[in-house]
C-alpha positions as a printed NumPy array, in Angstrom:
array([[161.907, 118.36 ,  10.614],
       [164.87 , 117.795,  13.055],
       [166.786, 120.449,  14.408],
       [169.69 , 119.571,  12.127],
       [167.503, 120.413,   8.834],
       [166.149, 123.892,  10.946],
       [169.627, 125.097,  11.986],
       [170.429, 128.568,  12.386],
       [166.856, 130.197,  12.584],
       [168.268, 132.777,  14.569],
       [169.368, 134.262,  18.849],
       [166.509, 134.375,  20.972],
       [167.21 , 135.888,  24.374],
       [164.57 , 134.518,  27.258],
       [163.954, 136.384,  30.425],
       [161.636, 134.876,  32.775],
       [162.276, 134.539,  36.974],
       [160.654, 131.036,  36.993],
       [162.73 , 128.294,  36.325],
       [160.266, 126.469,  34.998],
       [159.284, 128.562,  31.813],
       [163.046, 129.633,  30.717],
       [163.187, 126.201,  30.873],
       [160.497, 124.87 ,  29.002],
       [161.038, 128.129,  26.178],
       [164.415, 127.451,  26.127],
       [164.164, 123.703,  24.611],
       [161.162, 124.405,  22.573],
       [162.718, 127.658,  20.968],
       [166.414, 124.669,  20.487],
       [164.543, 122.156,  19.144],
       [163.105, 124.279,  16.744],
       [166.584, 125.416,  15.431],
       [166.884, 128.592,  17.394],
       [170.361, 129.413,  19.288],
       [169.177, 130.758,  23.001],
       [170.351, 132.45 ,  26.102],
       [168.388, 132.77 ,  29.327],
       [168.261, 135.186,  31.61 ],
       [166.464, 135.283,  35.552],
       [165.9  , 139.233,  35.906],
       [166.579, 142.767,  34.172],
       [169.961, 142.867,  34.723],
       [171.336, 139.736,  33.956],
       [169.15 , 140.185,  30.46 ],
       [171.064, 143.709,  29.467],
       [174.204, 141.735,  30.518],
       [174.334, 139.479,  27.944],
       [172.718, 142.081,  25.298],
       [176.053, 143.973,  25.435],
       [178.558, 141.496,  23.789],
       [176.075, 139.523,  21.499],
       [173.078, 140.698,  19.389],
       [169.707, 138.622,  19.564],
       [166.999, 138.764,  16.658],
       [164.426, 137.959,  19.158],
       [163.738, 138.255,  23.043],
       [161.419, 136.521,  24.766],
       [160.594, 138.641,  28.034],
       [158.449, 138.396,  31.024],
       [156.345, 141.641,  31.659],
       [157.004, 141.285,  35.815],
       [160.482, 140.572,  36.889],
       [161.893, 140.771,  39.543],
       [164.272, 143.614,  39.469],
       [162.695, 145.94 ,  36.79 ],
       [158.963, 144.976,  34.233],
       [159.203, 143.876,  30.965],
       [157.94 , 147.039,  29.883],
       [161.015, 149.027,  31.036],
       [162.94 , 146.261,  29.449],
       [161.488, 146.356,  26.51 ],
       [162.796, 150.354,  26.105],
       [166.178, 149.151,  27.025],
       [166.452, 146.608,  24.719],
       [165.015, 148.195,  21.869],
       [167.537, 151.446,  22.637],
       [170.316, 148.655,  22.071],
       [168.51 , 146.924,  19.081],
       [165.314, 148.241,  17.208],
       [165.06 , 145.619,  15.091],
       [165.18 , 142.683,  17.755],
       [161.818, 141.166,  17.754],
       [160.161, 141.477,  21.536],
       [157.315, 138.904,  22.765],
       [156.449, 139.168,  25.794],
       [154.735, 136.665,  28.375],
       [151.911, 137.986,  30.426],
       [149.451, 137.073,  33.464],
       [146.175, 138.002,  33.025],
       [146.509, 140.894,  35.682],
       [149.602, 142.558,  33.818],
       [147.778, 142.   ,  30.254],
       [147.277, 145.92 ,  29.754],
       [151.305, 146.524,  30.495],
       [151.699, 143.922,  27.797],
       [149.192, 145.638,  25.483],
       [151.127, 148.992,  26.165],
       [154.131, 146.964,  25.497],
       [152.903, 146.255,  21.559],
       [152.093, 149.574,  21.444],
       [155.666, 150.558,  22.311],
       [157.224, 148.125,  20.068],
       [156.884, 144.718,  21.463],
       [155.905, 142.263,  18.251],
       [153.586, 140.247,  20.316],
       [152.425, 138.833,  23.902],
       [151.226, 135.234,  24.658],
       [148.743, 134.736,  27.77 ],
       [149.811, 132.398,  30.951],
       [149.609, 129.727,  30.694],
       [150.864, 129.387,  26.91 ],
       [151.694, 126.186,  24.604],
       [155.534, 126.305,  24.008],
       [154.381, 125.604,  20.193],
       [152.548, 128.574,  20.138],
       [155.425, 130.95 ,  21.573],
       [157.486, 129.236,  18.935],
       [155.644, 130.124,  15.695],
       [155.321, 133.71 ,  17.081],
       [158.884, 134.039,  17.568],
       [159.309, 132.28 ,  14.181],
       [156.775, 134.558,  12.136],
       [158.665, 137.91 ,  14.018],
       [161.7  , 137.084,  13.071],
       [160.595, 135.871,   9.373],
       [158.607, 139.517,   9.111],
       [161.575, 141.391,  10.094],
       [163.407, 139.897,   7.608],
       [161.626, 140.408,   4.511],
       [161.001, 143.988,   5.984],
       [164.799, 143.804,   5.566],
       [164.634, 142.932,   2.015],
       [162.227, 145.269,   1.419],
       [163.984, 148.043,   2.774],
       [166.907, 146.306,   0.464],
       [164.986, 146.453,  -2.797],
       [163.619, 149.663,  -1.85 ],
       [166.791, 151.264,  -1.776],
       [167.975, 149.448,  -4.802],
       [164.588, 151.401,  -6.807],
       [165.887, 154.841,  -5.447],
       [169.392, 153.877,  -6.744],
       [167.699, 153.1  ,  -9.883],
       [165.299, 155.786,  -9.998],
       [168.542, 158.284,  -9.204],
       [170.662, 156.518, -12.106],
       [167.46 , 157.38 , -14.634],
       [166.41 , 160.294, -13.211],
       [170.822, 161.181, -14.075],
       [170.5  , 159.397, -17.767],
       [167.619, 161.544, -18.401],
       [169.313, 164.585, -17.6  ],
       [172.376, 163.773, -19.885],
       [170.375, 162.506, -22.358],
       [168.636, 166.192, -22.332],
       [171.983, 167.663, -22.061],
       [173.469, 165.818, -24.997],
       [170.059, 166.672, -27.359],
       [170.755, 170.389, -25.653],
       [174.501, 170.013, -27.019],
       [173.21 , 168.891, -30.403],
       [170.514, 171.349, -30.831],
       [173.115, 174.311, -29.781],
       [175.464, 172.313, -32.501],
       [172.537, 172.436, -35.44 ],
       [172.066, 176.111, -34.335],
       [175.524, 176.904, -34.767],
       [175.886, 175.476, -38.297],
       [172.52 , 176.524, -39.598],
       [173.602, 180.171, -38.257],
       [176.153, 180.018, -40.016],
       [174.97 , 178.934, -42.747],
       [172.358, 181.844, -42.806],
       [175.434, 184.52 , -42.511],
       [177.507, 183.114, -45.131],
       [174.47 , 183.483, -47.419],
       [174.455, 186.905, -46.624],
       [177.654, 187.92 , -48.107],
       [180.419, 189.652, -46.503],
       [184.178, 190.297, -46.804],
       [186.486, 187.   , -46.364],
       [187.91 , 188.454, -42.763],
       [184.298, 188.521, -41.54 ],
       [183.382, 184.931, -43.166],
       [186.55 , 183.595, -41.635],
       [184.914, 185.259, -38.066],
       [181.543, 183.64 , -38.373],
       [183.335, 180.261, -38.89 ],
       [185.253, 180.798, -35.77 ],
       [182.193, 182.025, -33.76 ],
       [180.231, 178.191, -35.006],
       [183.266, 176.494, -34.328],
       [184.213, 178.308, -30.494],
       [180.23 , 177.37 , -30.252],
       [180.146, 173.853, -30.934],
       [183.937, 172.805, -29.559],
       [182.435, 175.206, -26.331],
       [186.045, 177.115, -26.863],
       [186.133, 180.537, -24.868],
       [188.822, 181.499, -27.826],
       [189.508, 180.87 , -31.329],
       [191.858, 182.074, -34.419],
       [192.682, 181.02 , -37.738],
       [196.269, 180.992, -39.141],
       [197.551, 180.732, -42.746],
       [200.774, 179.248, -44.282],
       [202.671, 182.126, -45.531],
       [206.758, 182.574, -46.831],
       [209.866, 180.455, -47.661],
       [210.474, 178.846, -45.248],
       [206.692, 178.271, -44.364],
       [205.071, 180.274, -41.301],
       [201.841, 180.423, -39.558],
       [201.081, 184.074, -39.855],
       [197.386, 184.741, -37.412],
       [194.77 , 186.037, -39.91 ],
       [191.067, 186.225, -37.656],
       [190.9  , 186.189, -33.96 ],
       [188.094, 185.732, -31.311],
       [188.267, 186.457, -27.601],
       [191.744, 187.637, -27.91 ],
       [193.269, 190.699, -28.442],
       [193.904, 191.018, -31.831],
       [198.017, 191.805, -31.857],
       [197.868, 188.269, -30.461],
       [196.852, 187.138, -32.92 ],
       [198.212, 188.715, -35.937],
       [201.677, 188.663, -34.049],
       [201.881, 184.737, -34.305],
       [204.796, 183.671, -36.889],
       [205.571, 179.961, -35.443],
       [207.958, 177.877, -37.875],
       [205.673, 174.648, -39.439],
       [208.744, 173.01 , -37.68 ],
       [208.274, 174.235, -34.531],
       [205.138, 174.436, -31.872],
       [202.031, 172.566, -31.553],
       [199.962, 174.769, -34.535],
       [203.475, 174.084, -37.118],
       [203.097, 170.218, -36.448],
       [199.822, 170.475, -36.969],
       [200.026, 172.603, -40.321],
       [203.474, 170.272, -41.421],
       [201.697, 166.965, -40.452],
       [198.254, 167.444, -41.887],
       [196.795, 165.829, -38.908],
       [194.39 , 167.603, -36.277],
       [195.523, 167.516, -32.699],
       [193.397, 167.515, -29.16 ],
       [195.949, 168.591, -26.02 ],
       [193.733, 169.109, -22.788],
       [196.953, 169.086, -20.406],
       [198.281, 172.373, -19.913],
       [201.533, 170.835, -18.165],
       [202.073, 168.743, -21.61 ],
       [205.315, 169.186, -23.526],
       [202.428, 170.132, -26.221],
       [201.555, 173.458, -24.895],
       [204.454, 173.564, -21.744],
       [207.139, 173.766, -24.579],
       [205.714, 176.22 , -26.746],
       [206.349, 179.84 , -26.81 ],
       [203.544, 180.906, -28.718],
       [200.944, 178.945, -26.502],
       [202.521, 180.601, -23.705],
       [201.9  , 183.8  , -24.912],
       [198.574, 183.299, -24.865],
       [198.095, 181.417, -21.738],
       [195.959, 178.764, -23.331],
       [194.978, 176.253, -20.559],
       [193.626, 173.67 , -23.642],
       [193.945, 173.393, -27.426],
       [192.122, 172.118, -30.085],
       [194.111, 172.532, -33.746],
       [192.941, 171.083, -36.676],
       [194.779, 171.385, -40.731],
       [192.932, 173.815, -42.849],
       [193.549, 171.316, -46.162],
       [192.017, 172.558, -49.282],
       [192.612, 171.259, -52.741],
       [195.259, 168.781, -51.076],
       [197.157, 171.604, -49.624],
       [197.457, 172.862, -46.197],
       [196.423, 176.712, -46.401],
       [196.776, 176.779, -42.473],
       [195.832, 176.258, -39.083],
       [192.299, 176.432, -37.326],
       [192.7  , 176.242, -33.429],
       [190.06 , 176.547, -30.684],
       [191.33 , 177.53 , -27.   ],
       [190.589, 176.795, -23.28 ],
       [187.139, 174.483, -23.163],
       [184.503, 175.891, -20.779],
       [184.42 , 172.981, -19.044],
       [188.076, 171.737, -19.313],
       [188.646, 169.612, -22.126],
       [187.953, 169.336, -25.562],
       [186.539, 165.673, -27.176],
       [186.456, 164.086, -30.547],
       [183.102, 164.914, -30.829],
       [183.869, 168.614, -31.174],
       [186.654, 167.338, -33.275],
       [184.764, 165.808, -35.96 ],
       [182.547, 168.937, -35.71 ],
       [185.322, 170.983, -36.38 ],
       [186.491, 169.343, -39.586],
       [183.356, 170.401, -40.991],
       [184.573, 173.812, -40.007],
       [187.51 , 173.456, -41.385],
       [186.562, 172.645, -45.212],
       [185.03 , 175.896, -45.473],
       [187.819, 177.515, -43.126],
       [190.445, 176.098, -45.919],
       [188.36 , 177.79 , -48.657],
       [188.502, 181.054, -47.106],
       [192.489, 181.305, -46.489],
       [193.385, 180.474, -49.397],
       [191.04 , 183.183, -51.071],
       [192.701, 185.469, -48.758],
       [196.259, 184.571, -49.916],
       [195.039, 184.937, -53.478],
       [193.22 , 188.312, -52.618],
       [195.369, 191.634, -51.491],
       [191.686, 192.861, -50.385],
       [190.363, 190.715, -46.826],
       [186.91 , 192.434, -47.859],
       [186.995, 190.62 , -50.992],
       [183.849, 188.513, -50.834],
       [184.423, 184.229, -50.469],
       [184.273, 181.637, -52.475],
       [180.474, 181.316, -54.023],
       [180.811, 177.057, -53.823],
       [178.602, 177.502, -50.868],
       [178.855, 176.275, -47.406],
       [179.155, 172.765, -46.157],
       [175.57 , 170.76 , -46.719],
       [174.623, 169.377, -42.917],
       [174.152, 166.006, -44.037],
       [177.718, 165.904, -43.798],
       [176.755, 166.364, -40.039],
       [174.705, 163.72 , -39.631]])
């Protein structure tokens, strides 16, 4: 293989006093496609460490100015993943021992093949690399095994959510079977629907009057004249579009024109609003709204939970229009079935 074909192996830095051997390491370590520097001593070695980085050094354990030992901290302070071999006399072969022990990849004994030195330096550098890549792929697993171990808790969240949702509606159900006054009904639908839409507030409105008003029938988590107070126009404020468009409305931005620009809202202090038509018999009876999310905004999830809500919502006001008496008991048609949930 020519040293065109084997370009770019990799640095080697080689450190030896004698003349001889940087010289011999030097052309063996070129022609085998490595890139080298030589150095005579210590000094001149941590020299030309500080403006270029090496993947391998090739160091004499005695030099003349420090031992490869000491050089072999130095280096390795600079670079811990530069591969070390060092070249060793018999007499200094337990400092290079010591050496491997400290770091150093490998030693060869004087007097060495250059060949030899070569495939050593070659199989260093070609082990740190695929330690590399393992490192690599092992981080890429722990990514993985994060972004799972995050799907699995939202996919438990999300059958949490659901289960709370089924809860909610079967609830429900449970307390409309009961029996109860149509103010208390209209309650128990706001309590499923502040549960599900995860609302810390929640009233019901009917269409009342000519010209057509929103007067507030049922609160929850407000104070009740805040309710009953409301009289918004159909013309005017988020709830009267709502009402006067038939169509059910998300606003999550508090700064919005939505709830910025109306009074009503702004007597409440509602941060984010979920409205939806309360349509029964193809006629808007009023307004269903759900107030400041737990977590900051509604969805169209909740929304389309909601609208189950709302059939039986729609039901209830417009018994209560017909009916002088709230404690009059609802509609016997019975509740929504929950395959309309599914």
């Amino acid at each position: 293989m020519s040293a065109d074909q084997d370009a770019h192996k990799g640095t080697v830095l080689v450190v030896d006093d004698e003349p001889q051997i940087r010289t011999v390491c030097q052309q063996a370590l070129e022609k085998s496609g490595f890139e080298v520097t030589s150095a005579p001593d210590g000094d001149s070695a941590l020299r030309e460490l500080e403006p270029a980085r090496f993947d391998a050094a090739v160091l004499d354990i005695v030099l003349p100015d420090t031992d490869g030992v000491a050089l072999l901290r130095a280096i390795r302070d600079r670079d811990a993943e530069i591969v070390v071999v060092l070249i060793t006399g018999f007499a200094s072969l337990d400092s290079a021992m010591e050496a491997v022990r400290l770091g150093a990849y490998e030693y060869v004994r004087k007097p060495f093949r250059a060949w030899d030195l070569v495939r050593i330096v070659e199989r260093g550098i070609e082990e740190r690399r695929l330690r590399g890549r393992n490192d690599e792929l092992l981080a890429e697993l722990r990514h993985a095994n994060d972004e799972l171990i995050r799907q699995q808790d939202r996919l438990r969240e999300r059958t949490r959510l659901a289960t709370d949702d089924l809860t909610a509606f079967v609830e429900l159900g449970q307390r409309l079977s009961e029996g109860g006054g149509l103010t208390d009904t209209l309650h128990s639908i706001l309590e499923a629907g502040a549960q599900v839409t995860r609302a810390r507030a929640a009233a019901a409105y009917g269409v009342e009057g000519d010209p057509p008003v929103l007067r507030g029938l049922v609160g929850l988590g407000l104070p009740p004249h805040e309710v009953t107070a409301a009289r918004p126009a159909l013309d005017e404020g988020l709830l009267g579009r709502v009402a006067l468009r038939r169509v059910a409305h998300i606003e999550n931005d508090v700064l919005a024109g939505a709830i910025a620009d109306d009074d009503y809202l702004g007597f409440l202090g509602v941060q984010s609003v979920l409205a939806t038509p309360l349509i029964w018999d193809d006629e808007v009876h009023g307004v269903m709204a759900f107030f400041d999310h737990e977590e900051g905004g509604f969805s169209e999830a909740s929304m389309n939970l909601v609208r189950v809500l709302a059939g039986q919502a729609a039901r209830v006001v417009s018994a209560m229009a017909d009916q002088p008496d709230p404690d009059i008991e609802p509609p016997s048609t019975g509740f929504v079935d929950l395959d309309d949930l599914l």
